[in-house]
C-alpha atoms as a printed R data frame, in Angstrom:
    type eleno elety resid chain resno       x       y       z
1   ATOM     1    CA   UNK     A     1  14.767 -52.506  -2.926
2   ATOM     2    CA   UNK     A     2  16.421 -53.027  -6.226
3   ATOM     3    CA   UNK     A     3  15.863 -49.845  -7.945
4   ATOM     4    CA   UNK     A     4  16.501 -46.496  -7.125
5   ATOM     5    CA   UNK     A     5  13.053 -44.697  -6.154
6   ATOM     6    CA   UNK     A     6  10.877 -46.910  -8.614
7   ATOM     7    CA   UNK     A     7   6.961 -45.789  -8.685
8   ATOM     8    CA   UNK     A     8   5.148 -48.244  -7.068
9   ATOM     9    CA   UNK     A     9   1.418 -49.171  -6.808
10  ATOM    10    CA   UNK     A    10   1.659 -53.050  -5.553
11  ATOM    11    CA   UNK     A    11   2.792 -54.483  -2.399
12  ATOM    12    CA   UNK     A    12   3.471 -58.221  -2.587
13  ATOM    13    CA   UNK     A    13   3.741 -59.720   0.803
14  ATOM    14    CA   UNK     A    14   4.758 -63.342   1.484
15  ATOM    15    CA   UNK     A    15   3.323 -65.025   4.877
16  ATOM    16    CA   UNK     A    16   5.679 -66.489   7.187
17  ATOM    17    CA   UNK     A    17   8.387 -65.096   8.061
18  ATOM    18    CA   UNK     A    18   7.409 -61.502   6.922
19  ATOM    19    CA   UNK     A    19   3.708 -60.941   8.312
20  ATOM    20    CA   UNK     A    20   3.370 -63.953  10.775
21  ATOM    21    CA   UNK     A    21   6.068 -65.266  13.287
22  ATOM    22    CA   UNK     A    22   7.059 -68.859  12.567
23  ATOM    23    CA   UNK     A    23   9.883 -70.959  13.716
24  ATOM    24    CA   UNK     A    24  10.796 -73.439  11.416
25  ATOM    25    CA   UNK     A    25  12.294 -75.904  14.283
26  ATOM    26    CA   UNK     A    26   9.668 -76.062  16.374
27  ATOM    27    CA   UNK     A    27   8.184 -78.240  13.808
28  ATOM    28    CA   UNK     A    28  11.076 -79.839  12.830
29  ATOM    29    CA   UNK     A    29  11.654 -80.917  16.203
30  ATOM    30    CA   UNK     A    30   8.086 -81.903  17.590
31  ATOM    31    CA   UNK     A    31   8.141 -84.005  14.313
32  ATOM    32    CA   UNK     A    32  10.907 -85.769  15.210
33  ATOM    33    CA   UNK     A    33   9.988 -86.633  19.241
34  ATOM    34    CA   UNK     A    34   6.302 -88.478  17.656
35  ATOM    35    CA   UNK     A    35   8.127 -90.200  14.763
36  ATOM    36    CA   UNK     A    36  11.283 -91.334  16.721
37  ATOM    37    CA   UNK     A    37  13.543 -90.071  13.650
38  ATOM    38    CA   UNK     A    38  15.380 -87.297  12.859
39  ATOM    39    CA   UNK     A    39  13.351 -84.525  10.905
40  ATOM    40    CA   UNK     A    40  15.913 -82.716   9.244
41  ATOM    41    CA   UNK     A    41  14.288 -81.354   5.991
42  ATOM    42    CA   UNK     A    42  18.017 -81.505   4.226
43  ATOM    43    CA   UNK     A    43  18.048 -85.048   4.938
44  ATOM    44    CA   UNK     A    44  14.667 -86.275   4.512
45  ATOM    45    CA   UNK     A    45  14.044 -89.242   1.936
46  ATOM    46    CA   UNK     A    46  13.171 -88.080  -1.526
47  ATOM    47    CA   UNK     A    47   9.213 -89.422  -1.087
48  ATOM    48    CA   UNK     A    48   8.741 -87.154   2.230
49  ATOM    49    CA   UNK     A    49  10.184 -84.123   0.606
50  ATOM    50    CA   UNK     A    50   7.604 -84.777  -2.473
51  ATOM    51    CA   UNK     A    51   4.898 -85.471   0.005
52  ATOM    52    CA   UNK     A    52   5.298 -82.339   1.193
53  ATOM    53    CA   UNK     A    53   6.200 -80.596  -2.065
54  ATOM    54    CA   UNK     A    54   2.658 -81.958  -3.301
55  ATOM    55    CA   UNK     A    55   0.958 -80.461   0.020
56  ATOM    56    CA   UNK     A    56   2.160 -77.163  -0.515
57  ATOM    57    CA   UNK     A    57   1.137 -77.166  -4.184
58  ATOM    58    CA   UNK     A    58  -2.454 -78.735  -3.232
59  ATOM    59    CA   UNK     A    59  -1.600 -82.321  -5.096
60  ATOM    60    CA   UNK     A    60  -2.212 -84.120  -2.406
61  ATOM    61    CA   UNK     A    61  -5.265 -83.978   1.112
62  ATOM    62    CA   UNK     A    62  -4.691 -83.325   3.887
63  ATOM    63    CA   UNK     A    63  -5.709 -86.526   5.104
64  ATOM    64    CA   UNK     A    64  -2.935 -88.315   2.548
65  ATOM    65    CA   UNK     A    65  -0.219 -85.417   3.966
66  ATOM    66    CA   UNK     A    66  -0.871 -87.205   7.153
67  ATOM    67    CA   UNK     A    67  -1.232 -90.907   6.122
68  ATOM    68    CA   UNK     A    68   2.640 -90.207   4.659
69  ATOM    69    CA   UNK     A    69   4.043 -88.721   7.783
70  ATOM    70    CA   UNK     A    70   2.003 -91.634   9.945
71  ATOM    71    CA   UNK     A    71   4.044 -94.003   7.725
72  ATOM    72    CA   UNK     A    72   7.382 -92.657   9.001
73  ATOM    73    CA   UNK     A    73   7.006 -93.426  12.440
74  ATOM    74    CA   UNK     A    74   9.663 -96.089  13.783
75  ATOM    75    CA   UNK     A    75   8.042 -97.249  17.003
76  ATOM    76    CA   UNK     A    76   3.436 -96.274  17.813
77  ATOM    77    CA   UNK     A    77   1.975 -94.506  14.889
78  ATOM    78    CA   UNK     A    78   0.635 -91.059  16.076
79  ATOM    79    CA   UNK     A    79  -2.850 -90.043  16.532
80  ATOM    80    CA   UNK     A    80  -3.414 -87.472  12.973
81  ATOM    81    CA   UNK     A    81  -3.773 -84.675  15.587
82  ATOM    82    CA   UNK     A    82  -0.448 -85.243  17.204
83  ATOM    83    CA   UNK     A    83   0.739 -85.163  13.436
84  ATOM    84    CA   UNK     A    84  -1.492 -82.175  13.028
85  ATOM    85    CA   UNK     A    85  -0.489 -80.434  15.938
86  ATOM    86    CA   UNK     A    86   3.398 -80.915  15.248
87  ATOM    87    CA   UNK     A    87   3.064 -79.519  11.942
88  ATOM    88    CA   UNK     A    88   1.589 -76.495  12.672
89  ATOM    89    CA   UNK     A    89   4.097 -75.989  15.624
90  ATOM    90    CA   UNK     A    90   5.848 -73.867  13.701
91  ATOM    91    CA   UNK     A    91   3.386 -70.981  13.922
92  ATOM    92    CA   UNK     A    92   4.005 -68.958  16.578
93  ATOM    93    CA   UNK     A    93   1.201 -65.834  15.994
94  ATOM    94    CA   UNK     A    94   1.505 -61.947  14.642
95  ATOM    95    CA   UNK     A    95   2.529 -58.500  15.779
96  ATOM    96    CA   UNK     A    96  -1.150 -57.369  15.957
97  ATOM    97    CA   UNK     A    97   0.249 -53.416  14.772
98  ATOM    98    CA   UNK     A    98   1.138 -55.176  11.562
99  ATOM    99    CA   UNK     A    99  -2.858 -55.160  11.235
100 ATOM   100    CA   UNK     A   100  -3.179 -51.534  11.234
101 ATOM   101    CA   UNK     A   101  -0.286 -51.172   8.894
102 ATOM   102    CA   UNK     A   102  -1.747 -53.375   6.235
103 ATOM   103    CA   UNK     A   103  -5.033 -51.262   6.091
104 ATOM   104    CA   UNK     A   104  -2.764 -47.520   6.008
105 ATOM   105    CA   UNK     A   105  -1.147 -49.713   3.299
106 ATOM   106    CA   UNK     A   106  -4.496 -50.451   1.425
107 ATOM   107    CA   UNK     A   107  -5.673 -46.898   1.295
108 ATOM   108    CA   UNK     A   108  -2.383 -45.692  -0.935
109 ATOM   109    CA   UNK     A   109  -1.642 -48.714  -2.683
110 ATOM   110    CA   UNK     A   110  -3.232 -52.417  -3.898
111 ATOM   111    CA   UNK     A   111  -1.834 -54.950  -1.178
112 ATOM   112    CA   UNK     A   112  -1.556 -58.438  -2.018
113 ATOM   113    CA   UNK     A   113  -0.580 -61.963  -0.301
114 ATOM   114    CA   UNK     A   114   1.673 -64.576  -2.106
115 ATOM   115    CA   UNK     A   115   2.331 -67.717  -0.071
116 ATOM   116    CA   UNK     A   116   3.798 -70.930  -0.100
117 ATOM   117    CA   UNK     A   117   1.396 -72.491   2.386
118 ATOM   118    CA   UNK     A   118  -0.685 -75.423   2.790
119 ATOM   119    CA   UNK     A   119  -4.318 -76.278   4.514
120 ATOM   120    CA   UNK     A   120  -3.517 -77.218   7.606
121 ATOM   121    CA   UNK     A   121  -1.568 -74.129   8.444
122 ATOM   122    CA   UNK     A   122  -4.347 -71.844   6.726
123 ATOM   123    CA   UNK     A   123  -6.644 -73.801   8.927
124 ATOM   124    CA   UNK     A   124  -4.290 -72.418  12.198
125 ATOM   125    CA   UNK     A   125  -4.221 -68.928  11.170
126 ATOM   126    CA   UNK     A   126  -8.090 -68.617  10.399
127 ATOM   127    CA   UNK     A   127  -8.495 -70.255  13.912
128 ATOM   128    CA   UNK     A   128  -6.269 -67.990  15.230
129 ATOM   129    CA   UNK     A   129  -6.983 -64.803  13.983
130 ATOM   130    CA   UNK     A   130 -10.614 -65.135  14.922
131 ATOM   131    CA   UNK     A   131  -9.940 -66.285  18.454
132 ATOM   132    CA   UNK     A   132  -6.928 -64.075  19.626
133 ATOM   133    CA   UNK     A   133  -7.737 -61.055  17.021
134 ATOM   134    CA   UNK     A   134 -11.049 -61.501  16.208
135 ATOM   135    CA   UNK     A   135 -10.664 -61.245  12.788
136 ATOM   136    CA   UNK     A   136 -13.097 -62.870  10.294
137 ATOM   137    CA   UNK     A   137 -12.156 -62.410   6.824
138 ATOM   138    CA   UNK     A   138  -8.326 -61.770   6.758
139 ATOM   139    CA   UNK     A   139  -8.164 -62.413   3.296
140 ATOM   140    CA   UNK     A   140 -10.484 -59.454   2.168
141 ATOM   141    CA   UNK     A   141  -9.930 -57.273   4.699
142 ATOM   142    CA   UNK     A   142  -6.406 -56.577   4.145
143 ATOM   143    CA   UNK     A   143  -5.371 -57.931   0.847
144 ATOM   144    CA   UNK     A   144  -6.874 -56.706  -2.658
145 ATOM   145    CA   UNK     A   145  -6.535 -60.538  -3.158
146 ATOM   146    CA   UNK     A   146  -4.466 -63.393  -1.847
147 ATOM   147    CA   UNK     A   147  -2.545 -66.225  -3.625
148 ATOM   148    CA   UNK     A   148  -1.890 -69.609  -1.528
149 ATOM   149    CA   UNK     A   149   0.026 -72.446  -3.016
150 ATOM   150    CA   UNK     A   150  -1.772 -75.027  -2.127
151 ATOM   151    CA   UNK     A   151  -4.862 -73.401  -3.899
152 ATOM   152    CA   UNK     A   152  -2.781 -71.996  -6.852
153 ATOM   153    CA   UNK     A   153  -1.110 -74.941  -7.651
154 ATOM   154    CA   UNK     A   154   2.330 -73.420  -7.891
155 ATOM   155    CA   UNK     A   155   5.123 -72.822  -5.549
156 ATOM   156    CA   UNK     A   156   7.913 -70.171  -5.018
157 ATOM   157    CA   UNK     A   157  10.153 -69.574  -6.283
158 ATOM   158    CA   UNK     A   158   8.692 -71.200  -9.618
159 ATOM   159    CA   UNK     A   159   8.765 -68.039 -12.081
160 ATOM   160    CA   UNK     A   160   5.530 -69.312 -13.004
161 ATOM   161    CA   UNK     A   161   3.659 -68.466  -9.560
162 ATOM   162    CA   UNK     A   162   5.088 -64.486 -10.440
163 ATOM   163    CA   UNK     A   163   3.553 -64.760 -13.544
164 ATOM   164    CA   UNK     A   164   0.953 -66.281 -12.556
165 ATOM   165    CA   UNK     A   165   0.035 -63.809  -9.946
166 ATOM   166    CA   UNK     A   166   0.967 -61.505 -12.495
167 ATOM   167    CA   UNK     A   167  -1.750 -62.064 -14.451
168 ATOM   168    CA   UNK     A   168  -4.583 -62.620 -12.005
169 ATOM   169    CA   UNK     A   169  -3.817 -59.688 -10.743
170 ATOM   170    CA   UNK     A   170  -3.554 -57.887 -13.383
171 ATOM   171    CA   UNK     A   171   0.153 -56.016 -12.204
172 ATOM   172    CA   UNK     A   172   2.634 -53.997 -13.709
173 ATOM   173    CA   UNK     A   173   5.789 -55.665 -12.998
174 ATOM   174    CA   UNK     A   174   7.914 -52.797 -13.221
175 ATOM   175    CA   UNK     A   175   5.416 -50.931 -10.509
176 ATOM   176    CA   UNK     A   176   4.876 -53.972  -8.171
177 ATOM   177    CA   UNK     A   177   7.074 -54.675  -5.058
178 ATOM   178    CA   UNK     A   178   7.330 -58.142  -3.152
179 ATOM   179    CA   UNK     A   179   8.820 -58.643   0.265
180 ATOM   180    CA   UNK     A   180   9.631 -62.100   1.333
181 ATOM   181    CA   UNK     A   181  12.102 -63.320   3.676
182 ATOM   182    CA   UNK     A   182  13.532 -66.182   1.862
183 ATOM   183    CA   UNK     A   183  15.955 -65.335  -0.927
184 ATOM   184    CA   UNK     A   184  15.215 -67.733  -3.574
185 ATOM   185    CA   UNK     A   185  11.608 -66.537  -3.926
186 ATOM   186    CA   UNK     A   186  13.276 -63.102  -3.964
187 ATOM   187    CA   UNK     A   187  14.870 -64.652  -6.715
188 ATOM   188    CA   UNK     A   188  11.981 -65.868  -8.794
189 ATOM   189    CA   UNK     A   189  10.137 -62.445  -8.331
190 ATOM   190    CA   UNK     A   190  13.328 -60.653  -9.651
191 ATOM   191    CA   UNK     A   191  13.149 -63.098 -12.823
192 ATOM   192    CA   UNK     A   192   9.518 -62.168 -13.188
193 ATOM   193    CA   UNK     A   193  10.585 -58.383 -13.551
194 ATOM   194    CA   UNK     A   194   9.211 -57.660 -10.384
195 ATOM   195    CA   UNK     A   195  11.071 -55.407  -7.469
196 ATOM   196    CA   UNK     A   196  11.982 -56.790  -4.248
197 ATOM   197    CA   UNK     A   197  13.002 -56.689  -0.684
198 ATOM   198    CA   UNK     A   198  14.712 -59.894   1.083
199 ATOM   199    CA   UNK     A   199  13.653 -59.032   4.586
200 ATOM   200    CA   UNK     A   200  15.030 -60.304   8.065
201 ATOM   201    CA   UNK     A   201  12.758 -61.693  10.268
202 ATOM   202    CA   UNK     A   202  14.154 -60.502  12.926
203 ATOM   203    CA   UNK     A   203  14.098 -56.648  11.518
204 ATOM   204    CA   UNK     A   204  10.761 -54.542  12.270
205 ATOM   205    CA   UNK     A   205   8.791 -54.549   8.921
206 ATOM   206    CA   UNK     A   206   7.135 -51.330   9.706
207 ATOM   207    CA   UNK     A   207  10.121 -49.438  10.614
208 ATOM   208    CA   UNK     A   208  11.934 -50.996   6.640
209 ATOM   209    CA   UNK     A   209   8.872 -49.536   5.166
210 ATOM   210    CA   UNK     A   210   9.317 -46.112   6.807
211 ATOM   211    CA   UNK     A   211  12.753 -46.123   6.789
212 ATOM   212    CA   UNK     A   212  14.526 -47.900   3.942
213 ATOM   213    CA   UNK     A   213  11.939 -48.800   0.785
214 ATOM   214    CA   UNK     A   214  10.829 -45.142   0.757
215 ATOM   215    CA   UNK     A   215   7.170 -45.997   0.299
């Protein structure tokens, strides 16, 4: 955390990464085997990286997300659900304690969700949750409310999704805490007077809370 022993009331968690297990590559790479190219998101042409830029901030359908990745195929155009099914490769599933600890969370402080996400991977996780978890309504079950990209029409780390959220949410900055695993969103929280922790993916999240924020 960034503060010595701040009082804090919100909990601002991001998605992936920090709640659910994802693996960046996997996507990366099934992308690559159906559109015979090399899907390295540092080297992708400057129309794919605003295709996707537009996804994430809900420009764009799903159905034109697709169309766009169909058209960088360099031999057979893939079926939409091998496109569909590449892209959310990256989502590998949850820790199901981390369900218990959001709702010991909820009864001390407000919990939110702020992710950069898109429909086809909210899609996955709504699938999955009520198949494998059977979980029905994630979003007001364990969040006092929940803020998507795609359906906020901003992206981290634009100081304007902080602010935004803010807002909505009617938060105290100076009492509000996000966790996120990617450090410039840690970055735009910070500029929006909020607190923060950059979290590893690969540390326990339950064990940081009991052990290191203090909370």
């Amino acid at each position: 955390m960034d503060k010595d022993n701040p009082i804090i009331e919100n909990i601002v968690f991001d998605f992936g990464g920090v709640l659910l297990d994802i693996d960046y590559q996997r996507t990366y790479d099934a992308l690559a085997h159906i559109l015979g190219i090399t899907f390295d998101p540092n080297h992708l042409p400057a129309d794919v990286l605003q295709v996707m830029e537009d996804f994430e901030k809900g420009v764009i359908t799903k159905e034109t997300f697709i169309w766009n990745l169909q058209r960088q195929a360099q031999g057979e155009v893939p079926h939409g659900y091998d496109i569909i099914r590449a892209w959310n490769a990256m989502l590998i599933g949850w820790n199901p304690l981390k369900f218990d600890f959001l709702l010991q969370l909820r009864a001390k402080y407000k919990v939110y969700l702020l992710s950069n996400t898109n429909g086809l991977h909210l899609e996955w996780v709504l699938k999955d949750l009520k198949k494998n978890h059977n979980i029905v309504d994630f979003d007001h079950v364990f969040f006092d409310q929940t803020f998507y990209s795609h359906i906020e029409g901003f992206k981290k780390p634009d100081v304007n999704f902080y602010h935004h959220v803010t807002q909505k949410a009617e938060l105290n900055p100076e009492r509000t805490i996000f966790i996120d695993d990617l450090w410039p969103n840690i970055q735009g929280a910070q500029a929006a007077g909020w607190h923060t922790y950059h979290h590893d993916p690969k540390d326990d999240l339950i064990q940081i809370f009991k052990y290191k924020l203090n909370l």
